[in-house]
C-alpha positions as YAML, in Angstrom:
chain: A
units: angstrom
residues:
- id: 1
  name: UNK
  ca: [83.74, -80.48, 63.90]
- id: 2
  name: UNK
  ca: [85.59, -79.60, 67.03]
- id: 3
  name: UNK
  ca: [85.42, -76.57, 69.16]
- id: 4
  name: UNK
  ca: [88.85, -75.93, 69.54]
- id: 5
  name: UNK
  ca: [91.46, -76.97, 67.51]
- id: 6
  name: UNK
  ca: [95.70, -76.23, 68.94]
- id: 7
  name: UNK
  ca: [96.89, -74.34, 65.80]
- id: 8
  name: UNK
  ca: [95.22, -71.79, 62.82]
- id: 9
  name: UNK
  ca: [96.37, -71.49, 59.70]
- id: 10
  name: UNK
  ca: [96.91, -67.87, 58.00]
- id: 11
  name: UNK
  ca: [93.74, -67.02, 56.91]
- id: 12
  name: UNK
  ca: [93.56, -66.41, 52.56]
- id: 13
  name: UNK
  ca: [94.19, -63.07, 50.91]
- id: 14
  name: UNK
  ca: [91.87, -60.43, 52.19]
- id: 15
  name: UNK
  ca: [88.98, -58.91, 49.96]
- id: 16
  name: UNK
  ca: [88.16, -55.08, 48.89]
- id: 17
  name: UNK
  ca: [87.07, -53.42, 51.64]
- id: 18
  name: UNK
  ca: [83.10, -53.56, 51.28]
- id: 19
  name: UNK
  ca: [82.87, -50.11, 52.34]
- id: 20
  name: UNK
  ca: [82.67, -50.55, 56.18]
- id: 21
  name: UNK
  ca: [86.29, -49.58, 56.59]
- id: 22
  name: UNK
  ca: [90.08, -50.96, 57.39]
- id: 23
  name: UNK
  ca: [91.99, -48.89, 59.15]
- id: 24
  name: UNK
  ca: [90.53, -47.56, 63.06]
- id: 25
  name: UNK
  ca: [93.16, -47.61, 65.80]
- id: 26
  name: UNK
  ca: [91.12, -49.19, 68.16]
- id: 27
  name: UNK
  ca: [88.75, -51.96, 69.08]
- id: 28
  name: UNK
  ca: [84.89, -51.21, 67.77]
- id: 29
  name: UNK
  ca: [81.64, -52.35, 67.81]
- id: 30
  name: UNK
  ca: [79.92, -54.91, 65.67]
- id: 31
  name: UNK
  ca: [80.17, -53.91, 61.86]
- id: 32
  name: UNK
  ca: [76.52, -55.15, 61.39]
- id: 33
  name: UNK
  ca: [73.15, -54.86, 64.16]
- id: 34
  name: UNK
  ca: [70.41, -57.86, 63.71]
- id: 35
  name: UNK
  ca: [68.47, -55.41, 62.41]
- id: 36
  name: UNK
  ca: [70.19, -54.47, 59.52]
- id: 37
  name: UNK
  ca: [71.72, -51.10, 60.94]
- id: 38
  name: UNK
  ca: [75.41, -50.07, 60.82]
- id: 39
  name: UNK
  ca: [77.03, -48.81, 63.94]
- id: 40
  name: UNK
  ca: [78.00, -45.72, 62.84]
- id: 41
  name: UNK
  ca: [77.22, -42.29, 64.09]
- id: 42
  name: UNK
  ca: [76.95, -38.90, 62.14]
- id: 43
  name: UNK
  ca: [77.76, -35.68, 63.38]
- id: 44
  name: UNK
  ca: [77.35, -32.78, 61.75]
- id: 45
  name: UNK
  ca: [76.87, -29.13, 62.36]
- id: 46
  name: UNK
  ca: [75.04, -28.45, 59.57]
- id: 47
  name: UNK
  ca: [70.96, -29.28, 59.57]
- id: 48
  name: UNK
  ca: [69.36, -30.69, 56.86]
- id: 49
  name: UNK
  ca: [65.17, -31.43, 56.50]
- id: 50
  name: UNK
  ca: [65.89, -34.39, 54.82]
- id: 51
  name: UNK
  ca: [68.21, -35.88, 57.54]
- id: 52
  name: UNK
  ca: [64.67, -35.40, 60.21]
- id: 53
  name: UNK
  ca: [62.47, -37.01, 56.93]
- id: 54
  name: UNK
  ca: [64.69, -39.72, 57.02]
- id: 55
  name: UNK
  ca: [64.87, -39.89, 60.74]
- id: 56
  name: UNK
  ca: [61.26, -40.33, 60.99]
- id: 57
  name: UNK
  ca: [60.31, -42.86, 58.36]
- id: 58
  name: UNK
  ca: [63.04, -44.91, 59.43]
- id: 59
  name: UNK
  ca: [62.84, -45.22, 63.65]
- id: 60
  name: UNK
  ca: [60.44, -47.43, 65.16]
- id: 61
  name: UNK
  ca: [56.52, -47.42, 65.36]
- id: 62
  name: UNK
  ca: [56.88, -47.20, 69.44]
- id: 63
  name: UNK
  ca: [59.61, -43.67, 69.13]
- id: 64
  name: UNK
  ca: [57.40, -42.72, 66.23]
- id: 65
  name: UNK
  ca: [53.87, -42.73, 67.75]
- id: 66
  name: UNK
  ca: [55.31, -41.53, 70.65]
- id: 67
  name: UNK
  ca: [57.15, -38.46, 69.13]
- id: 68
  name: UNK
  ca: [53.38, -37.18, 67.52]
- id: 69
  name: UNK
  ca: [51.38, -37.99, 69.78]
- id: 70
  name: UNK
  ca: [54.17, -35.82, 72.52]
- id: 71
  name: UNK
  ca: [54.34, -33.11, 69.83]
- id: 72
  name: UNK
  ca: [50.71, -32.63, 69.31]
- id: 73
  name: UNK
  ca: [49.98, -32.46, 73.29]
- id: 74
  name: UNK
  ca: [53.19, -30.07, 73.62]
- id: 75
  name: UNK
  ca: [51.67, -27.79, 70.91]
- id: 76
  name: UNK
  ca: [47.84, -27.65, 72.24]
- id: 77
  name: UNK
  ca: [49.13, -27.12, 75.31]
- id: 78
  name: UNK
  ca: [51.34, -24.02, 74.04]
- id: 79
  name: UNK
  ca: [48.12, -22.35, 72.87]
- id: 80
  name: UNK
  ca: [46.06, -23.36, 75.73]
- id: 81
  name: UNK
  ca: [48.50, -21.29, 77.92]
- id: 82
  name: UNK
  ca: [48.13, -18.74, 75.22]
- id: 83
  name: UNK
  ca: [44.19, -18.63, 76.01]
- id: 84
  name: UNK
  ca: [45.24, -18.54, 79.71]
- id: 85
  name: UNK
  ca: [47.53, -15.38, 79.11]
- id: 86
  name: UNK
  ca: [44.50, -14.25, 77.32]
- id: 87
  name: UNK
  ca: [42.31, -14.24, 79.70]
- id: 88
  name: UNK
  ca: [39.44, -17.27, 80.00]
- id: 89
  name: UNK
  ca: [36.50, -14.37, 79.96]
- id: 90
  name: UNK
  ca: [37.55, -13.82, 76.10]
- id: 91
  name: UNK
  ca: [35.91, -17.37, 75.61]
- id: 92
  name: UNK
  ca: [32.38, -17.12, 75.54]
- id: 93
  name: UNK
  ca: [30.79, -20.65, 77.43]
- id: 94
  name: UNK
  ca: [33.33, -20.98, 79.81]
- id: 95
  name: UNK
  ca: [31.77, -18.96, 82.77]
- id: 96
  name: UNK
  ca: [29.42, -21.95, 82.23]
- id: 97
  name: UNK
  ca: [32.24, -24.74, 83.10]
- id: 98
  name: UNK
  ca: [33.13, -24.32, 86.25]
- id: 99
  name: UNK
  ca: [33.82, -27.50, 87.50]
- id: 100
  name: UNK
  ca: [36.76, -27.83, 84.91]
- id: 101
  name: UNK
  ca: [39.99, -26.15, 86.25]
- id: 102
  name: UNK
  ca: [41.08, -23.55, 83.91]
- id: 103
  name: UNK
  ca: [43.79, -25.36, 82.39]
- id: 104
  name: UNK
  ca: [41.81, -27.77, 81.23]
- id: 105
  name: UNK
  ca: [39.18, -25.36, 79.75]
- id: 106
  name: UNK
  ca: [41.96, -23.99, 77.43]
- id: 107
  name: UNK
  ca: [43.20, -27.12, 76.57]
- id: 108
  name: UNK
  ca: [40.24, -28.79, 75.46]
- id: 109
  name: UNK
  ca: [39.41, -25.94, 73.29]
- id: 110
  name: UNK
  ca: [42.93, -25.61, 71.86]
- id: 111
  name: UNK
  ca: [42.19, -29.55, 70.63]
- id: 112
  name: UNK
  ca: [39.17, -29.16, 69.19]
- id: 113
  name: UNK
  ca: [40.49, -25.72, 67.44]
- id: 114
  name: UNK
  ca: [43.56, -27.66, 66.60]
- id: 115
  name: UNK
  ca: [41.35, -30.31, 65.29]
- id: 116
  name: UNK
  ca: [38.74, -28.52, 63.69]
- id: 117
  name: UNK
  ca: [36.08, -30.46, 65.47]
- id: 118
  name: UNK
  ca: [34.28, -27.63, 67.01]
- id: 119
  name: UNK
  ca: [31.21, -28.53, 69.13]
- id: 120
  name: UNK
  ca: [30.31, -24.50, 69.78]
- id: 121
  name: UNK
  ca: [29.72, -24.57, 73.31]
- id: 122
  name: UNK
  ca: [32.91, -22.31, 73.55]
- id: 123
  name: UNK
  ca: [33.92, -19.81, 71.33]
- id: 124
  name: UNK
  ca: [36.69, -16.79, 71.13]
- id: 125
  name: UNK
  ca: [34.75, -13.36, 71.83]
- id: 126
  name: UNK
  ca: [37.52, -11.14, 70.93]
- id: 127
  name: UNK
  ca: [40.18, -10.21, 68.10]
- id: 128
  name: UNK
  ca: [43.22, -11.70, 70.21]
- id: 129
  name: UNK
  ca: [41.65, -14.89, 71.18]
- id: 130
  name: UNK
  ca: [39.86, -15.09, 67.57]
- id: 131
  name: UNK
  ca: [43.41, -14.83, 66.13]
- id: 132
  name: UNK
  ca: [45.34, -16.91, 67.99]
- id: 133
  name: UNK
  ca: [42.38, -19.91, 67.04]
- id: 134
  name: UNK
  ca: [42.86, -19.09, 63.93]
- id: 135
  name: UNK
  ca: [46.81, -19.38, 63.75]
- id: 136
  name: UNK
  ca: [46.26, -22.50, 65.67]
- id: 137
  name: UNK
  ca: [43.33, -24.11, 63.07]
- id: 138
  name: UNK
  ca: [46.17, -23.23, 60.07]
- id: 139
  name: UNK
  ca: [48.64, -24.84, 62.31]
- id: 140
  name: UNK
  ca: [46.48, -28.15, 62.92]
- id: 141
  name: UNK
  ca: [46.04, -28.48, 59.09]
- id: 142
  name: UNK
  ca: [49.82, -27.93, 58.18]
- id: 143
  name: UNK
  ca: [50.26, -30.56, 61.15]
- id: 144
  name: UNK
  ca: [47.65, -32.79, 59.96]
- id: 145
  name: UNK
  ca: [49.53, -33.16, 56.17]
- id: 146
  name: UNK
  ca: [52.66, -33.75, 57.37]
- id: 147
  name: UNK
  ca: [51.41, -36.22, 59.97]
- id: 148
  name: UNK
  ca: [49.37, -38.00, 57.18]
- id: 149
  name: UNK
  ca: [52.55, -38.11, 54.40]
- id: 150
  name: UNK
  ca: [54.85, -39.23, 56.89]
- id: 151
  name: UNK
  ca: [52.39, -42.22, 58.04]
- id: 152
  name: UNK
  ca: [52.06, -42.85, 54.20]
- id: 153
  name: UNK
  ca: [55.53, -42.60, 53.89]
- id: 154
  name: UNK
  ca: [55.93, -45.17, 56.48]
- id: 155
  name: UNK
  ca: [53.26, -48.02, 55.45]
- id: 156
  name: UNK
  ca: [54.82, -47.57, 51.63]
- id: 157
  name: UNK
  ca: [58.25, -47.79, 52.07]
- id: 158
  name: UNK
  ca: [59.65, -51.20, 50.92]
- id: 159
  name: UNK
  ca: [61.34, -53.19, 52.93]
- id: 160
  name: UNK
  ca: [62.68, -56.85, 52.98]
- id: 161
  name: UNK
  ca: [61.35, -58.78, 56.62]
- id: 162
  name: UNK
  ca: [63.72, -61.33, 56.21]
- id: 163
  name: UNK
  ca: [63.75, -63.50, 59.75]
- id: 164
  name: UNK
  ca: [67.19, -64.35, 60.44]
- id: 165
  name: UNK
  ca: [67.66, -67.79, 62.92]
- id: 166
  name: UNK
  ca: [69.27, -66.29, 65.75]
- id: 167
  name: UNK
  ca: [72.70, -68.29, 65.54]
- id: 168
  name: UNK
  ca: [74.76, -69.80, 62.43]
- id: 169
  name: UNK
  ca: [76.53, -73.32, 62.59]
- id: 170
  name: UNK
  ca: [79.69, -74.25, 62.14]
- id: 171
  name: UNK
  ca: [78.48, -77.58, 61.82]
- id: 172
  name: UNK
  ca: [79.64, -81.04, 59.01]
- id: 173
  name: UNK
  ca: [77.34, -82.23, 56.25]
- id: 174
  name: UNK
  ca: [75.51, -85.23, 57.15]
- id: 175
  name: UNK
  ca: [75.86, -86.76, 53.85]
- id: 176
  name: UNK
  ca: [79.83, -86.64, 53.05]
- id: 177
  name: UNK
  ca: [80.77, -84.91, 56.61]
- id: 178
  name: UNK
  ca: [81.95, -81.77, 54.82]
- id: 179
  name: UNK
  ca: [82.77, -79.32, 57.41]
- id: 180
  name: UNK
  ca: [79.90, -76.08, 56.37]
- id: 181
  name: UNK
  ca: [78.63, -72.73, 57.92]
- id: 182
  name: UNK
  ca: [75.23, -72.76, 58.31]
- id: 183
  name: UNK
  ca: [72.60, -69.90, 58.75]
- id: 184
  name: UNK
  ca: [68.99, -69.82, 57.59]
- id: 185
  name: UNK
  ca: [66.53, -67.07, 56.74]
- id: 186
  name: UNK
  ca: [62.58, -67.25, 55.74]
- id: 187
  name: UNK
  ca: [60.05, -64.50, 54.70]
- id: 188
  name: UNK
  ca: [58.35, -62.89, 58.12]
- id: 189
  name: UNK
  ca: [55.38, -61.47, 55.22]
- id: 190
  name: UNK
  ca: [53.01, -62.98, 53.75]
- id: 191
  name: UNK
  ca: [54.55, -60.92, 50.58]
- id: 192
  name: UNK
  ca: [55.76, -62.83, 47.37]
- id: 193
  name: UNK
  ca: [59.94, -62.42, 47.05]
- id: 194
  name: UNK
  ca: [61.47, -63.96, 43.99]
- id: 195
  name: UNK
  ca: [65.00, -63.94, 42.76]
- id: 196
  name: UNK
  ca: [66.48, -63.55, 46.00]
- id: 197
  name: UNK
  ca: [70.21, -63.78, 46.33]
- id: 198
  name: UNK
  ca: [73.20, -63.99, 48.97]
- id: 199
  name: UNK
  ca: [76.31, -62.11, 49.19]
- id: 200
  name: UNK
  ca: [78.45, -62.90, 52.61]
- id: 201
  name: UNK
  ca: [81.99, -61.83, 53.79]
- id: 202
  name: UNK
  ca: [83.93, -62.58, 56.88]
- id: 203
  name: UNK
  ca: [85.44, -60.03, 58.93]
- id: 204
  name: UNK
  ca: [88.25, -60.57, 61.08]
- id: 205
  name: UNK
  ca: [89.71, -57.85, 63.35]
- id: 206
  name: UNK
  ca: [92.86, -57.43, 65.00]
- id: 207
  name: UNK
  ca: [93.07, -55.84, 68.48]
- id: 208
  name: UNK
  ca: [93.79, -52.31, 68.06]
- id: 209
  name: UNK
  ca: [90.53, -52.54, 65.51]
- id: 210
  name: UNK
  ca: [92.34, -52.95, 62.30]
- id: 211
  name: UNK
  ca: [89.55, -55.26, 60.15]
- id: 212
  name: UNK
  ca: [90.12, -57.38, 56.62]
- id: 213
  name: UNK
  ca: [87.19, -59.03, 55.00]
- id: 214
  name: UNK
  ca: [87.03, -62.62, 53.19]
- id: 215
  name: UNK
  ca: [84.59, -63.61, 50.40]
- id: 216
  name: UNK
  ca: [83.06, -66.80, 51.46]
- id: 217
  name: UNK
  ca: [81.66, -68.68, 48.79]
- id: 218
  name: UNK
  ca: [78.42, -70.38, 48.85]
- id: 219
  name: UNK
  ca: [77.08, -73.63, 48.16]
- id: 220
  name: UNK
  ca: [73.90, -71.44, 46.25]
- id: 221
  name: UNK
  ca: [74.00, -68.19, 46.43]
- id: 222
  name: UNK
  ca: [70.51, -67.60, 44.94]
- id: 223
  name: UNK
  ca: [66.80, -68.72, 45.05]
- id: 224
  name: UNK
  ca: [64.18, -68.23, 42.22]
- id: 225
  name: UNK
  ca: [61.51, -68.86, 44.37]
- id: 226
  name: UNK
  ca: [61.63, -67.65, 48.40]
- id: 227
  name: UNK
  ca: [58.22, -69.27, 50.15]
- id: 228
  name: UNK
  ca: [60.36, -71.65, 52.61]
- id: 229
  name: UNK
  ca: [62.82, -70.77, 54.52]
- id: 230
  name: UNK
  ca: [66.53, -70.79, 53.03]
- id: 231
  name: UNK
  ca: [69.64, -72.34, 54.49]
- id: 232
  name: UNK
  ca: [72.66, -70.81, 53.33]
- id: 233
  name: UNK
  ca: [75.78, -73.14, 53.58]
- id: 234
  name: UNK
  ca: [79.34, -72.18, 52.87]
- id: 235
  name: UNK
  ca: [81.57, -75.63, 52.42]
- id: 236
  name: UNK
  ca: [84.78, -75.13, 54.44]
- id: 237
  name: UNK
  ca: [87.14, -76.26, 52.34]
- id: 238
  name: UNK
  ca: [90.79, -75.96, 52.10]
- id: 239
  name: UNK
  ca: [91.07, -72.71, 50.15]
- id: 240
  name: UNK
  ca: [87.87, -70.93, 52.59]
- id: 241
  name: UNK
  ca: [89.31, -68.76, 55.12]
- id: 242
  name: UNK
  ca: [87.53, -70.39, 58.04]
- id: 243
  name: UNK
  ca: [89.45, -73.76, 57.15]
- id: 244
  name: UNK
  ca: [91.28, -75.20, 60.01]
- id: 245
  name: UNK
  ca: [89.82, -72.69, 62.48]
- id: 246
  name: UNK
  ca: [88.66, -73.41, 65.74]
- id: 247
  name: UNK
  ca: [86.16, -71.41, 68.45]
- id: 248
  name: UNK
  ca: [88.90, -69.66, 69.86]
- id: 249
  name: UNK
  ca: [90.82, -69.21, 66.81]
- id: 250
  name: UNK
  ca: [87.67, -67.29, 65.49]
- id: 251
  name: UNK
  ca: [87.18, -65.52, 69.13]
- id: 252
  name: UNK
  ca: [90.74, -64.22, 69.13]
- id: 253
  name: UNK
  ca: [90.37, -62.44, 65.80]
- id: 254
  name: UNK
  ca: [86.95, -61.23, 66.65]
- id: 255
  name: UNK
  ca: [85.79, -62.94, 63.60]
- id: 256
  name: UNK
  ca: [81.73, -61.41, 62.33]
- id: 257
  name: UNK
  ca: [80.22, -63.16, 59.45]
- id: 258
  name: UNK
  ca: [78.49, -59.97, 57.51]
- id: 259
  name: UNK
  ca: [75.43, -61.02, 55.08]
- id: 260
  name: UNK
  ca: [73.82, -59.13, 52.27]
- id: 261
  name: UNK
  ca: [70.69, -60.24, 50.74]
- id: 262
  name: UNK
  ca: [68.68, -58.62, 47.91]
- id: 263
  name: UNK
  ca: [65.47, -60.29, 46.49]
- id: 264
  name: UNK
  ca: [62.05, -58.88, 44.54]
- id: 265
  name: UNK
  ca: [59.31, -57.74, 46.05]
- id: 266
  name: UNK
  ca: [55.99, -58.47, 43.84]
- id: 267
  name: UNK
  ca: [53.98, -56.67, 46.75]
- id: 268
  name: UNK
  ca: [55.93, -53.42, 45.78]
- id: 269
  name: UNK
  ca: [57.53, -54.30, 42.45]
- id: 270
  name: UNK
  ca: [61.00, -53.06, 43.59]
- id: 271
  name: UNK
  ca: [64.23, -54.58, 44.83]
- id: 272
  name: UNK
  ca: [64.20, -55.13, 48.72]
- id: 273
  name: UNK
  ca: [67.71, -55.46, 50.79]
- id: 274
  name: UNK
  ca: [68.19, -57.15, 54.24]
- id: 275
  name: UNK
  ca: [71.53, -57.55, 56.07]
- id: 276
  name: UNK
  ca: [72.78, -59.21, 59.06]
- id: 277
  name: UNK
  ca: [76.15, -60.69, 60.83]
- id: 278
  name: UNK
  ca: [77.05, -63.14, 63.54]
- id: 279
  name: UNK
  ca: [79.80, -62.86, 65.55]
- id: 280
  name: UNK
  ca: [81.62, -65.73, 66.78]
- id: 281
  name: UNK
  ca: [79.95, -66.22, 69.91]
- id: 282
  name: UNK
  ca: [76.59, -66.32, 67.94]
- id: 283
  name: UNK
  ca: [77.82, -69.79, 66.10]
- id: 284
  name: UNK
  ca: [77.23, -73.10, 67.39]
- id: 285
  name: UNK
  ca: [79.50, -76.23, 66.78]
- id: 286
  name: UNK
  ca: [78.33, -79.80, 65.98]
- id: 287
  name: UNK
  ca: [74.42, -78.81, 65.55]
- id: 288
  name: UNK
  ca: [72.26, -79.26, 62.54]
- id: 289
  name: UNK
  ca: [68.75, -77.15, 62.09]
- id: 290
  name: UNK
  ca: [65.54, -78.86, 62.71]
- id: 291
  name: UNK
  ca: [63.50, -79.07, 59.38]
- id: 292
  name: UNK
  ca: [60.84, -76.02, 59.86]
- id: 293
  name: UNK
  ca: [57.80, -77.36, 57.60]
- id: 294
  name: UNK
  ca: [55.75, -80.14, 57.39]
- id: 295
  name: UNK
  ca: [52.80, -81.43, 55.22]
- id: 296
  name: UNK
  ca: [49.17, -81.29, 56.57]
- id: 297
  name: UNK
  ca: [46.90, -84.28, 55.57]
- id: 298
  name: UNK
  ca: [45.31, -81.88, 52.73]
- id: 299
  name: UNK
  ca: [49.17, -81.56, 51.07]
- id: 300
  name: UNK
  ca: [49.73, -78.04, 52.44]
- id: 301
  name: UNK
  ca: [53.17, -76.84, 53.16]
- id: 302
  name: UNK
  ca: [53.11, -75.26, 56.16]
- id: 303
  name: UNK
  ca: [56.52, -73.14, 57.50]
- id: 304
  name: UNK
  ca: [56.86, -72.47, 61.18]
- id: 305
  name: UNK
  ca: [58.45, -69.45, 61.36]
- id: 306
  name: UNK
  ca: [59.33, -70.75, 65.35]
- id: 307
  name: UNK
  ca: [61.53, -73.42, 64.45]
- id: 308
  name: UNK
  ca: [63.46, -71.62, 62.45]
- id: 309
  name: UNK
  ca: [65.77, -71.16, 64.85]
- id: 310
  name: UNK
  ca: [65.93, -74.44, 66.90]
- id: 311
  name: UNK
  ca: [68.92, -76.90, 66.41]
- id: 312
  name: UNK
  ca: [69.54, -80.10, 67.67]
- id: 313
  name: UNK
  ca: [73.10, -82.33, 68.16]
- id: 314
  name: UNK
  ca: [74.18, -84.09, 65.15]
...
């Protein structure tokens, strides 16, 4: 197939607007991040719990580890400067610690207070001191559940690790020379996923950000069975909206290929979703995939999740 062709056809009738929107006024961003997330931002005056619940099972490990552990030092050292204000003689045992600046004395009793741990050596001698350990012991238990369901909440959420190969192909059918787009996805988990199926559109978009999406029909668009990897192929034929297009038809109309899977998850017994695009610099022309399994001498299949993404000239 070439790269670049001197004329485009019109491209077919347009499909319903998948809910990502028409009409904008202006150039935007991707529809569609490799990792599934929309590029779309919320603002709101209004707060709502469930808007931080969501915010925190969702983000990464890295923000989210980071975000407790920062909270929990920010809070222990709140008290500890409460124990300073205080006064360090209303803690009986820490005449005894000298070498330890001050600071630090407070601290490390605010974590084992907030911890319950509690090795005794120092103690609160007085009502203020014995109150504000006790407001911070309540504190560290209240902190403690909601640290503990959100980490639950986290590890039990379902969720599809579908590996996406990092660019599709616009590519011809070595058999009949069928000019196909090309883009294949495997399981990153060792989880079971059954009954997994495919639903793509093409977007294109006009300069001043108006968008109109085309149905692209696939060659399969479902698998019973999911424990190789799956290449997805749409046959460009004369009534597919990518017929007759070249690279720089498809860069002029910012054309993104948007992808929707849904499958089963046995692991979880619930329906799992993954999505994806490619923009038209993310396709490559006259490549074919490189097969990603082999057989060991023992008849194992064995998938290489690395090669899912390497092509080679046809």
């Amino acid at each position: 197939m070439a790269a670049s062709r001197p004329s485009a056809p019109a491209a077919p009738p347009s499909a319903v607007d998948p809910g990502i929107g028409v009409n904008f006024g202006r150039a935007t961003r991707r529809a569609i991040n490799h990792d599934g997330t929309f590029n779309v931002r919320r603002r709101s005056r209004q707060f709502q719990v469930h808007d931080l619940y969501q915010e925190l099972i969702t983000m990464s490990w890295g923000r989210f580890l980071a975000l407790v552990l920062g909270t929990l030092t920010l809070v222990n050292g709140l008290f500890a400067a409460g124990y300073l204000l205080l006064g360090l003689d209303q803690l009986s045992g820490t005449a005894a610690l000298t070498h330890i600046p001050p600071f630090l004395q407070a601290f490390f009793f605010s974590v084992q207070t907030f911890t319950t741990v509690g090795y005794g050596n120092v103690s609160p001698n007085s009502v203020g001191t014995g109150m504000l350990a006790s407001a911070e012991a309540m504190t560290g238990l209240l902190m403690a559940a909601l640290a503990t369901g959100l980490l639950y909440g986290r590890f039990s959420r379902p969720r599809a690790s579908i590996l996406f190969s990092r660019t599709a192909l616009m590519t011809r059918r070595s058999s009949d020379g069928t000019p196909t787009l090309q883009f294949r996805i495997a399981n990153r988990h060792r989880s079971t996923l059954v009954e997994m199926r495919a639903r793509v559109l093409l977007q294109f978009t006009t300069p001043d950000g108006n968008r109109s999406y085309h149905d692209l029909k696939l060659e399969r668009d479902s698998v019973y069975f999911f424990p190789l990897n799956w290449t997805v192929v749409h046959e460009i034929t004369a009534d597919s909206p990518l017929h007759g297009l070249a690279a720089a038809d498809l860069a002029s109309r910012a054309a993104e290929v948007l992808i929707l899977l849904k499958g089963y998850d046995d692991t979880f017994a619930q329906d799992v979703h993954a999505r994806n695009s490619y923009r038209h610099e993310e396709l490559e022309w006259n490549r074919r995939y490189v097969r990603a399994y082999d057989i060991e001498p023992d008849g194992m299949v064995v998938l290489d999740l690395d090669k899912l993404h390497e092509t080679e000239e046809i």
